[in-house]
C-alpha positions as CSV (number, residue, x, y, z in Angstrom):
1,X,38.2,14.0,-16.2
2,X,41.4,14.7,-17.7
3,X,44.6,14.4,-15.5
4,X,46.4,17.8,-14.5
5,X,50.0,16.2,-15.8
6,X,50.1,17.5,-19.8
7,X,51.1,15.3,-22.8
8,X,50.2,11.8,-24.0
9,X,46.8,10.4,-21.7
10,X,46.0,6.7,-21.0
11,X,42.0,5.8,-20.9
12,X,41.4,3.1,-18.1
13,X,38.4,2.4,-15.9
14,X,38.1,2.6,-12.3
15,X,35.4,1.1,-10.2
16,X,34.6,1.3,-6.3
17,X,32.9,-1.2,-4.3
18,X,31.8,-2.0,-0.9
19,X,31.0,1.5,0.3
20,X,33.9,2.8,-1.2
21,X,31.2,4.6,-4.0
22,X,30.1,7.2,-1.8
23,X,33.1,8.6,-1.6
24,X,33.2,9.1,-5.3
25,X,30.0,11.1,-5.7
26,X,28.1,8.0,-5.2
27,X,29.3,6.3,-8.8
28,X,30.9,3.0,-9.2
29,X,32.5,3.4,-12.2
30,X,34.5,6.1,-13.5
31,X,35.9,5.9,-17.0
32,X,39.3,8.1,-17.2
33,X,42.5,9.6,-19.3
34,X,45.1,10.0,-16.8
35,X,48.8,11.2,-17.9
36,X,50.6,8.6,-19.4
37,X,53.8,10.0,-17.5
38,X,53.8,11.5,-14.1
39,X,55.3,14.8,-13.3
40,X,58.9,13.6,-13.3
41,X,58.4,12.1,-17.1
42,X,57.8,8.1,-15.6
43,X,55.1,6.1,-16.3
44,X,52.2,6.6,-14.7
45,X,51.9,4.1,-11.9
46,X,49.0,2.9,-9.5
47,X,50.3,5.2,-6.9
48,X,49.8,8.1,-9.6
49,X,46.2,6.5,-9.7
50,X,46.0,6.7,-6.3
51,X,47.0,10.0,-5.7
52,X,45.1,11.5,-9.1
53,X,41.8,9.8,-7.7
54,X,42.1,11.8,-4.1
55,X,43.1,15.1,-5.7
56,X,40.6,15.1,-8.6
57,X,38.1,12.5,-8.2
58,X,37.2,12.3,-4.4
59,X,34.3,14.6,-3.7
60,X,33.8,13.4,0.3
61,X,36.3,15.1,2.3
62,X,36.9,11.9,4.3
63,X,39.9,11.0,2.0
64,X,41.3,8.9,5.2
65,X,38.9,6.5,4.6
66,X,40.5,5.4,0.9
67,X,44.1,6.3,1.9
68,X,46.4,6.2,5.3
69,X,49.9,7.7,5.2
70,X,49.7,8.2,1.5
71,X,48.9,4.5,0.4
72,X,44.9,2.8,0.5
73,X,44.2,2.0,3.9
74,X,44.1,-2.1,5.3
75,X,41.1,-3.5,4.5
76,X,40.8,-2.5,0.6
77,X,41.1,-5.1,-1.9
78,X,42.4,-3.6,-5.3
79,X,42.2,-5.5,-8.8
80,X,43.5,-5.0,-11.7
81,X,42.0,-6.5,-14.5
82,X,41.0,-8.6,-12.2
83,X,44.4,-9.6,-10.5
84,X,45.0,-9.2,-6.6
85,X,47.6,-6.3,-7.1
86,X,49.3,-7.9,-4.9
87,X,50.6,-9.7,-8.0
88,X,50.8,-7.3,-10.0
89,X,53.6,-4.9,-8.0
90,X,51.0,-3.0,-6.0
91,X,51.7,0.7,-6.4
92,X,54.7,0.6,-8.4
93,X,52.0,-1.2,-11.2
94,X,52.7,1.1,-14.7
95,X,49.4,2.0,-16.2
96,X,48.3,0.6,-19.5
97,X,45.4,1.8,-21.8
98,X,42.0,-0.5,-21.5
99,X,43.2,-1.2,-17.6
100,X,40.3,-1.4,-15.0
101,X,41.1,-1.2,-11.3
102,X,38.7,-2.2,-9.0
103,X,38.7,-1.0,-5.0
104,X,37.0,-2.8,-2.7
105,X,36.1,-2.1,0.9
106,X,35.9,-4.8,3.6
107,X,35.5,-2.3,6.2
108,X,31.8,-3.3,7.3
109,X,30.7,-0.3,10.0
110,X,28.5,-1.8,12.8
């Protein structure tokens, strides 16, 4: 699915785990081009990710269940290439071609 930003595109893979699938048309992985550059011409960040995922990816209307507030909701691990994000920056991560995030949920309903 190509990104609705025009100009240069970065291919990276995203998965969902833990539930989180269903929310994404009930696939785990998704391969992607996303804009190399967001709308204000910087690079393309996981919070771009984040944001391109719920406005063009997402099929469930229950978006609140991925992100709260604008940012993914406690209890959602996210990799990249298979780093805690946490080391990585988090959302301010840039993009680079051949990345793979991974989201996965915690949240066990019961």
């Amino acid at each position: 699915m190509a990104s609705s930003v025009e100009g240069p595109q970065i291919p990276i893979s995203v998965d969902f785990s833990g539930g989180l699938e269903m929310l994404f048309s009930n696939q785990r992985r998704h391969s992607l081009s996303i804009a190399a550059n967001d709308k204000d011409g910087n690079p393309s960040t996981i919070a771009f990710l984040i944001d391109h995922l719920c406005k063009n990816l997402m099929k469930d209307p229950r978006s609140e269940l991925f992100v709260l507030d604008g940012h993914i909701r406690p209890g959602i691990l996210v990799l990249i290439n298979d780093a805690d994000w946490e080391l990585e920056g988090e959302e301010e991560y840039e993009l680079k071609a051949g990345d793979n995030v991974l989201f996965v949920s915690t949240l066990h309903g019961g």
